[in-house]
C-alpha positions as CSV (number, residue, x, y, z in Angstrom):
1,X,15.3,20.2,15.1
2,X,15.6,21.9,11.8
3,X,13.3,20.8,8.8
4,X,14.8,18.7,6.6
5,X,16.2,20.8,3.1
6,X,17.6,17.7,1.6
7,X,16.9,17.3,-2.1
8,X,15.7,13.6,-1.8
9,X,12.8,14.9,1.0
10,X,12.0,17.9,-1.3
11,X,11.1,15.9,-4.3
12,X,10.0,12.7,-2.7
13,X,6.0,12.7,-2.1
14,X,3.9,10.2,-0.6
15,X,1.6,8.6,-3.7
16,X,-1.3,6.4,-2.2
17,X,-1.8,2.6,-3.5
18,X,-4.5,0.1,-2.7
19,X,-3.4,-3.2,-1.0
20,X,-4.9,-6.5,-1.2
21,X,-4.3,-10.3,0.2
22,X,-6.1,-13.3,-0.1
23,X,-6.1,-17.0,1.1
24,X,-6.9,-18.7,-2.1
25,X,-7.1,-22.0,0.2
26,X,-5.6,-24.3,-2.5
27,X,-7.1,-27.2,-3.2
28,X,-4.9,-29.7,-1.7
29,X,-5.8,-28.4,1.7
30,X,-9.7,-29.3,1.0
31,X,-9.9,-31.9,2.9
32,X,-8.6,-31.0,5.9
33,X,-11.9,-29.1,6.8
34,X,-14.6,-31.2,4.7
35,X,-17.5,-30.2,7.0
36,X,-16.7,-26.2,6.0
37,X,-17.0,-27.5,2.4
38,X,-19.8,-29.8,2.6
39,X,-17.8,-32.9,1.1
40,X,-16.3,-35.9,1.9
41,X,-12.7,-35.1,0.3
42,X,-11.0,-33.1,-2.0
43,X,-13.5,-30.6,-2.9
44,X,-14.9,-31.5,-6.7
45,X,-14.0,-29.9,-9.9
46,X,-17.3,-28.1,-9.7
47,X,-17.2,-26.5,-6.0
48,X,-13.2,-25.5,-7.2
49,X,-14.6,-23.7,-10.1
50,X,-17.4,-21.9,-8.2
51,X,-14.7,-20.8,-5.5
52,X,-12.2,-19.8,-7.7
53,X,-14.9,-17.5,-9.8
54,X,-15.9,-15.7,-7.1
55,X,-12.7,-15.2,-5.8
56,X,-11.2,-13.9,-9.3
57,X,-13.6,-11.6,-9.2
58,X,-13.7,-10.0,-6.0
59,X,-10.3,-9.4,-6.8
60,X,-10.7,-7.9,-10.5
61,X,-14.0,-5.5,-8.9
62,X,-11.5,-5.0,-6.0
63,X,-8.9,-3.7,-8.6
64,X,-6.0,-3.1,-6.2
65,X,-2.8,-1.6,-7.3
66,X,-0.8,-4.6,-5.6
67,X,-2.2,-8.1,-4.7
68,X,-0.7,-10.5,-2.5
69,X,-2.5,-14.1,-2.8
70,X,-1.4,-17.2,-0.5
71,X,-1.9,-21.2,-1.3
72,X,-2.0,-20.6,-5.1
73,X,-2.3,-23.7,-7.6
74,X,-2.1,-24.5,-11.2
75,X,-5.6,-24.5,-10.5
76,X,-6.0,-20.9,-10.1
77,X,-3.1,-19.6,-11.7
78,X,-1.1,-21.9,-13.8
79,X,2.5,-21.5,-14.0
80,X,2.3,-20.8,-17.4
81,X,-0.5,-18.0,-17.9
82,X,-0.4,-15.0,-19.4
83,X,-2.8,-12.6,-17.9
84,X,-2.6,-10.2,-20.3
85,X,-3.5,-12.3,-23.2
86,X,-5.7,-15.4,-21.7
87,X,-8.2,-15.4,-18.9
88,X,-7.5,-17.6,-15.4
89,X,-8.6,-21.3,-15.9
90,X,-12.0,-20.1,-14.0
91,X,-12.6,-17.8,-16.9
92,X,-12.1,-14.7,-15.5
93,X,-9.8,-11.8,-16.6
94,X,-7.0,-10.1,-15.1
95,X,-5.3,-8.3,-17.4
96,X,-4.9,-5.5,-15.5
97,X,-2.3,-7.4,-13.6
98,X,1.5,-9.0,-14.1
99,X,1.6,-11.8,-11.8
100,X,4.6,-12.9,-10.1
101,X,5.0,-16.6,-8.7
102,X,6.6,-19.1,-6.3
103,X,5.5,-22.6,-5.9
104,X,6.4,-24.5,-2.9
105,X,8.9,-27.6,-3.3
106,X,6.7,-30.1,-1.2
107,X,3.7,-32.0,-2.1
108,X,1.4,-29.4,-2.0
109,X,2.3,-27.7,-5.7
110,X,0.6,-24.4,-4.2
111,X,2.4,-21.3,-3.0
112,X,2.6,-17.2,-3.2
113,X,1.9,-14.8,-6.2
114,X,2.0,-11.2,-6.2
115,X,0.0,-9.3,-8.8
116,X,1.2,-6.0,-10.1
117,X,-1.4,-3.6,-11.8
118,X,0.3,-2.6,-15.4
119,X,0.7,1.1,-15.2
120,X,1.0,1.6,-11.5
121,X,4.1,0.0,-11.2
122,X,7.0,-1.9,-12.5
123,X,9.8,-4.1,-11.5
124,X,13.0,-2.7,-10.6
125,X,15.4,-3.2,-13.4
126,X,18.1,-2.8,-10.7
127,X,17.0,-5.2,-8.3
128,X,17.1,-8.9,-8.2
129,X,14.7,-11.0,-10.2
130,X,11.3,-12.0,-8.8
131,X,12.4,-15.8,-9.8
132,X,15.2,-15.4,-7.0
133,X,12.9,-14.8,-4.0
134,X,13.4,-16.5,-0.9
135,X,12.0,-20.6,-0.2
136,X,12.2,-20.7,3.4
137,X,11.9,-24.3,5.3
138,X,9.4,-24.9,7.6
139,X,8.4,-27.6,10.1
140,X,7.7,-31.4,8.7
141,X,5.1,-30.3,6.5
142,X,7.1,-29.1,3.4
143,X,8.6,-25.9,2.2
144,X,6.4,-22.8,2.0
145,X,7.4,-20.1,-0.3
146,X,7.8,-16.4,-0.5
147,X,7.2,-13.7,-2.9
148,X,9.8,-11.0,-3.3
149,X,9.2,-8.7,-5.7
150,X,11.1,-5.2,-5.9
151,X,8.7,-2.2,-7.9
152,X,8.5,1.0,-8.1
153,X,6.3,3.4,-9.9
């Protein structure tokens, strides 16, 4: 088989990037495993905080180029945050990110976010729109969502 000449393989090169997901565990879902969170319902405003701290900033020392996070709230990312300009309602910043967001349409009010680090890459101007990604349903228990998000660098 000859190599391949083609202008597209000659200029195209492999560029590494760092990959991250994380279960936020929203807090609706709590209560379903009390024993692994050492209370008798919803876990309280206080063990939220703590969880959601540590989380924030595994994933700020982590620094990924692209994070992925499942069973996001309003508790951990609101809908209406700017992480450039104000920290995550746990106090922690992520400015080195653009987040991207889909909230389920079910009683849960969590969903999928993706987090894109500013300077590595950017949405495609060409593509669809991140607010047009794909809410799949599921079984009795709701809606769950999906992040789509086309970038490149």
């Amino acid at each position: 088989m000859p190599n391949d000449t083609s202008s597209t393989s000659a200029t195209c090169r492999a560029l590494p990037f760092t990959f991250l997901t994380w279960n936020i565990f929203g807090h609706v879902h709590t209560f379903y495993n009390a024993a692994a969170h050492k209370s008798k319902g919803h876990e309280s405003s206080a063990q939220r905080q703590h969880r959601h701290t540590a989380i924030a900033k595994a994933v700020a020392r982590l620094d990924a180029d692209i994070v992925a996070l499942q069973e996001v709230d309003k508790y951990f990312l609101p809908p209406d945050v700017d992480l450039q300009q104000d920290p995550l309602p746990c106090g922690v910043g992520l400015s080195q990110y653009t987040p991207f967001r889909v909230y389920a349409y079910s009683h849960t009010n969590e969903g999928t976010a993706v987090l894109l680090k500013r300077g590595v890459f950017e949405v495609d101007p060409d593509a669809p729109s991140p607010a047009e990604a794909s809410v799949a349903e599921s079984t009795a228990s709701g809606k769950k969502t999906a992040t789509v998000v086309w970038a490149r660098r």
